[in-house]
Every structure is written in C-alpha cells, then in structure tokens.
C-alpha atoms as one frame of an Amber mdcrd trajectory, in Angstrom:
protein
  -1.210  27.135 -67.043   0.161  28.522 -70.186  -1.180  29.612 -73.409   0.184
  26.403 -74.851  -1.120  24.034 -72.703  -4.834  25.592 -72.328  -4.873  25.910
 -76.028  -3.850  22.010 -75.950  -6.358  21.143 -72.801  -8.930  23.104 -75.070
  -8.398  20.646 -78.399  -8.256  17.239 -76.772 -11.787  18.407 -74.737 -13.093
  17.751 -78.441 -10.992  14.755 -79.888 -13.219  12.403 -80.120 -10.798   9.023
 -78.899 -10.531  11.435 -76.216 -14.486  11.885 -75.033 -14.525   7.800 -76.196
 -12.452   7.834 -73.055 -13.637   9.936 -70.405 -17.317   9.407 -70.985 -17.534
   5.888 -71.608 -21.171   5.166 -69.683 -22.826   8.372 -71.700 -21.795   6.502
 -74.535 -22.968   3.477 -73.772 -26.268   5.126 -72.359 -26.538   6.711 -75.895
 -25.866   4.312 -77.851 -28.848   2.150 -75.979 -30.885   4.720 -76.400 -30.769
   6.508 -79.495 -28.906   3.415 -81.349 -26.013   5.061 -81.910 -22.270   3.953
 -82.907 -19.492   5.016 -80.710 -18.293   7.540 -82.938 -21.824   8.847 -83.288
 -22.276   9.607 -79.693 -18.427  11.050 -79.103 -19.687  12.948 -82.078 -22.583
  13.926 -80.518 -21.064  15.436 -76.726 -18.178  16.990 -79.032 -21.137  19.176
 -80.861 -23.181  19.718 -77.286 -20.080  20.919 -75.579 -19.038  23.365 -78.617
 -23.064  24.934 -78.403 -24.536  23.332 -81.546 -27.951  21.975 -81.636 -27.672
  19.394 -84.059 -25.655  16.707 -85.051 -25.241  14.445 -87.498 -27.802  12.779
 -89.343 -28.027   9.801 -86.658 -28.283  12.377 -84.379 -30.888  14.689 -85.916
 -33.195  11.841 -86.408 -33.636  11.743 -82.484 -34.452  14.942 -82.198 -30.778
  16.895 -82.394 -27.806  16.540 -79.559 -29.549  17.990 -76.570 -32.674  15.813
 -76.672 -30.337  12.480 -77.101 -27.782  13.402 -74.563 -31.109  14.355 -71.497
 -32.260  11.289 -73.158 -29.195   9.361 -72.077 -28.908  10.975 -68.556 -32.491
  10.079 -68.016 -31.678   6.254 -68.875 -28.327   6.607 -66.838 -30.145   8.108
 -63.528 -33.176   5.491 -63.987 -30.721   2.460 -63.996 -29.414   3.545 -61.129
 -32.240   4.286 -59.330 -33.645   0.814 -59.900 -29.806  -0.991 -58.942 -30.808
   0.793 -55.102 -34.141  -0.695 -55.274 -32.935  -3.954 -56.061 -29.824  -4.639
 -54.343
C-alpha cells in the first residue's frame, strides 16, 4: 500500500457517513442506550478511535465516549445472549 492510499484508508476510518456504514448495530446499540442521534454516536466511535475521552455534549452527559460505547457492547452482547436462550 502506498503513502497515498494509507493516508486515504487513514481519513475515511474517521468520516463519519463512513463509520454510519460499517458500524451500523453499535449505532443502533448506542443510540438505545445513551439516546443518541446517528451523528452523535458516529461522532462518538470517531473520538474513541482517535484516543479522546470525551465527546460531545450528548456524549459527556453519559459519562464521556468510553463509558457509552462498553455501554453499547454490553447491550449488544446481552441481546444476543438472550436471542440463544430463546430461540
């Protein structure tokens, strides 16, 4: 891979129609949990992945991007848990 095309791979890691995209059940997870819009939560992996503990103000209120994304996992990993149980 070249310079160019890391550097681009790099940039569209953080665009956020991109992470809209490839993470669409974390969104949905936080925007369940934390009550979140969709740019809120895209928002809110963008600032986890680039090693910033808080977010925007939606964010912050939860208790800042880490807490609402283990938040979200937890829901995810629960819902699935109980889908085994009942089906």
């Amino acid at each position: 891979m070249t310079t160019k095309h890391a550097r681009r791979a790099f940039l569209r890691s953080y665009h956020v129609p991109a992470i809209l995209i490839n993470y669409p059940r974390l969104v949905r997870a936080m925007q369940g949990v934390a009550m979140l819009s969709g740019i809120d939560a895209a928002s809110c992996i963008r600032d986890l992945k680039a090693g910033h503990r808080w977010g925007g103000a939606a964010v912050n209120a939860d208790g800042g991007t880490r807490k609402v994304l283990v938040d979200a996992w937890k829901c995810r990993r629960n819902e699935r848990i109980c889908e085994d149980c009942v089906g």
